[in-house]
N, C-alpha and C positions, 0 to 999 in steps of 0.2 A: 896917502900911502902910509904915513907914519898910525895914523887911525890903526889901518889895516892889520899894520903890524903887532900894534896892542890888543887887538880884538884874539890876534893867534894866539899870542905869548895868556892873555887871561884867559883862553880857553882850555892851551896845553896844561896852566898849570892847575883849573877846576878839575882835569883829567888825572891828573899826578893824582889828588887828594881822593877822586872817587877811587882811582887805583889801591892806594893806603888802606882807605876803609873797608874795599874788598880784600885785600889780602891780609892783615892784621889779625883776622883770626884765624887766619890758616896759619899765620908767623907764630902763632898764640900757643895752636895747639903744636906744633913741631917741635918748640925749643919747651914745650913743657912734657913733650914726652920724654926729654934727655932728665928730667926732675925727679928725685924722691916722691913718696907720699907724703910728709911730713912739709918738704919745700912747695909742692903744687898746694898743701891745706897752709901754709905759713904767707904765702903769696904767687898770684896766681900770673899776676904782669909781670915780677923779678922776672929776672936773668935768670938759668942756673947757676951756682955757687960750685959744682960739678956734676959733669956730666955722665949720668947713669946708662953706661949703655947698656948692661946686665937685662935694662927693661926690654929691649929688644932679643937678647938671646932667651931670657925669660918668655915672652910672648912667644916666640917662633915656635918654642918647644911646645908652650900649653894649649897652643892650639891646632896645633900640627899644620903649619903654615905651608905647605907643598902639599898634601892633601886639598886644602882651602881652594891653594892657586889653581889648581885643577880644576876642584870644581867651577870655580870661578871662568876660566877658560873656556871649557865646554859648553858651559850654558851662553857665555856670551857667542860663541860661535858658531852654534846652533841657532840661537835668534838672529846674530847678522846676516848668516848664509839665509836663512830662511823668508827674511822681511828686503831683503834684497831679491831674490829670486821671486817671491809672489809679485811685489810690488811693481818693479820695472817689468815685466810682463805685464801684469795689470793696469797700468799706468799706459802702456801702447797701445795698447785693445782700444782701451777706453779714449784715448786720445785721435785714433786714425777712424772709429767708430763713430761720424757726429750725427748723430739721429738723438732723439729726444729720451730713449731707454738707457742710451749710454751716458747721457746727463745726468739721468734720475739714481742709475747703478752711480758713477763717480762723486755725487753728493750723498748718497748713502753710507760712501766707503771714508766719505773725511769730515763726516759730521761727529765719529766717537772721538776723536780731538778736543770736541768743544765737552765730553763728560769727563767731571771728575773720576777717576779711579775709585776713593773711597766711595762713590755709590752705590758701585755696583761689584765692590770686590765680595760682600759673602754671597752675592749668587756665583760669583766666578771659581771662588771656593767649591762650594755644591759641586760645579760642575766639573771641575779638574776631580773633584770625588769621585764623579761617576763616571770620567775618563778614562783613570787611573793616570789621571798627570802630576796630581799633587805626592809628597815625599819622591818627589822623582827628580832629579839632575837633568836629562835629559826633556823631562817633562816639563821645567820648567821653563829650558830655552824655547818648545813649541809655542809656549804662552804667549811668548813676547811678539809673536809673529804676529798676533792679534792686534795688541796694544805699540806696536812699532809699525804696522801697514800701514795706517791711515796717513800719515805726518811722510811717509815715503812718497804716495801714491801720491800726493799733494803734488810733493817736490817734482819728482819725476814726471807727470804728467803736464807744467809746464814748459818744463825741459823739452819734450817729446813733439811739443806743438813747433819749434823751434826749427824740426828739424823735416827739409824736402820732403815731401810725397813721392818725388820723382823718384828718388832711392828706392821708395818702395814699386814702384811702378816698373822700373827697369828690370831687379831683382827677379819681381815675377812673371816677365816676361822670358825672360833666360831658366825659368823654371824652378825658382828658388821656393820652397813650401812656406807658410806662415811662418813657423819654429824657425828653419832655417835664415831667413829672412831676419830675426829680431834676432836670434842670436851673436850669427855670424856677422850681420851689418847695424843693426840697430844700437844694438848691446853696447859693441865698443866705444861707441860714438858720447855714450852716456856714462863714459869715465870718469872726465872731474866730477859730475854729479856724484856719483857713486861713490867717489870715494872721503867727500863730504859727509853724504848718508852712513855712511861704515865707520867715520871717527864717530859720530855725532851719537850713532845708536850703542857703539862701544863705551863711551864716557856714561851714556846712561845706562846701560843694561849691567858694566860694572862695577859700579857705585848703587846699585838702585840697592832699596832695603826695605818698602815695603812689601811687597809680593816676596821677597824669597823668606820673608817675616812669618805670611801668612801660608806658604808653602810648603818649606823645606828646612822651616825650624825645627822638627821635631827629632830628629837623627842628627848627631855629630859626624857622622859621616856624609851627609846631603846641603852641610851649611856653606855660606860662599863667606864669604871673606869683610863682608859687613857685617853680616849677625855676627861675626868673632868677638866684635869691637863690645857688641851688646853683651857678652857673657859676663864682661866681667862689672856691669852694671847689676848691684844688686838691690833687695829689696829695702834695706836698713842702711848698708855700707856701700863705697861704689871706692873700687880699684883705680882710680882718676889718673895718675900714672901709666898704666898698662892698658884701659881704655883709648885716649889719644894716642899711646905708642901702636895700640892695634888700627887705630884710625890712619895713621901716618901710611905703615906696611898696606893697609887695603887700599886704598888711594893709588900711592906714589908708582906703580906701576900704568895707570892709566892716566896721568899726568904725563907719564914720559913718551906716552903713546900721542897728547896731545901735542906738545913741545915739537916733536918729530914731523908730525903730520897737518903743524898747523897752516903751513902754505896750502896745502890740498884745499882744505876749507874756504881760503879766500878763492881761490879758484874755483871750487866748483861754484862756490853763489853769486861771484861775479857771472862766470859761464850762465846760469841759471837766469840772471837777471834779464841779462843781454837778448838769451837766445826765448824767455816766457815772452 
């Protein structure tokens, strides 16, 4: 027993220290956004000596931080609405569908998972060109539906194995259509799922920074809230101060969203594990 006990206690505390290592530079960059330029180039580990908060009414202003959040909003909620609503549909079809087409369609749809992005972002370029998705806000949440479906359709379509036939079978016997069927019965059922997939695509669609790099850099009115951070990275000089303060402001809203919603998470992949 006593074994046992040392085994937890040297585990929890290997965990403390991975813990450290991962947050330590997020500790890094927050208490260095409260820094001078001068104090970030004099030493970068110090404390601040005082705290600059000028950097953040400074940043708010120059990059028109309400503007930003907007865009920032809209695109992520366009992609979420949109990689949710394909996916869990798709993920049913393909799930209550078992014939050997509906295997070959669902290994098709979560094979782009296993591609790097950078391979194939300047054809994706090209073709949001020939869309007209690229310079677009809007355009750019349809994108994510792309690059968000696979990794849904995954999740959900274990989920969906998990759950009665009979459901469906009673439903259409009392005359319920397909749509009505997944909607009204299926749909709710794949809640904690859902609302896992909805943190999870949120922390990434609003933090992401390459595609809205290669998108929606080209207007100050179409940038989200990451390329902010990169404006004040320059070619010679780099605003080091008001970079991390803008890193801080883009972030710390989708952190709060994690904090908030992070029980959801354990529940839906517990739910997930149980019911794949």
């Amino acid at each position: 027993m006593t074994g046992i006990k040392w085994k937890i206690v040297f585990l929890e505390f290997l965990m403390i220290i991975i813990a450290v290592l991962f947050l330590y530079p997020i500790l890094l960059v927050c208490y260095n956004s409260f820094k001078s330029f001068s104090e970030v180039m004099a030493n970068v580990i110090a404390l601040p000596h005082h705290l600059e908060v000028a950097n953040y009414v400074y940043v708010w202003k120059f990059i028109d931080y309400p503007r930003l959040f907007l865009n920032n909003s809209v695109v992520t909620a366009i992609g979420v609405l949109g990689i949710i609503g394909i996916s869990s549909a798709g993920a049913y079809m393909l799930s209550r569908n078992r014939t050997l087409f509906s295997s070959i369609v669902y290994i098709f749809c979560i094979i782009p998972m296993l591609i790097p992005f950078q391979s194939i972002m300047i054809a994706v370029l090209k073709l949001a060109k020939i869309f007209h998705l690229s310079e677009s806000v809007w355009g750019l949440g349809v994108q994510y539906w792309g690059f968000g479906a696979p990794m849904a359709i995954f999740i959900y379509h274990g989920f969906v194995k998990g759950i009665p036939r009979e459901m469906d079978e009673s439903a259409t016997i009392d005359g319920a259509s397909t749509v009505t069927l997944f909607y009204r019965i299926i749909f709710p059922l794949l809640k904690p799922v859902t609302a896992t997939i909805i943190i999870i695509d949120v922390m990434w669609i609003w933090n992401d920074f390459l595609l809205p790099l290669i998108m929606v850099n080209g207007s100050p009115s179409t940038k989200t809230l990451t390329l902010a951070a990169y404006t004040f990275v320059g070619q010679y000089t780099t605003d080091w101060q008001y970079t991390m303060t803008a890193m801080v402001m883009a972030v710390f809203p989708s952190v709060v969203v994690f904090i908030l919603m992070q029980k959801q998470i354990v529940k839906g992949v517990t739910a997930g594990a149980v019911k794949g």
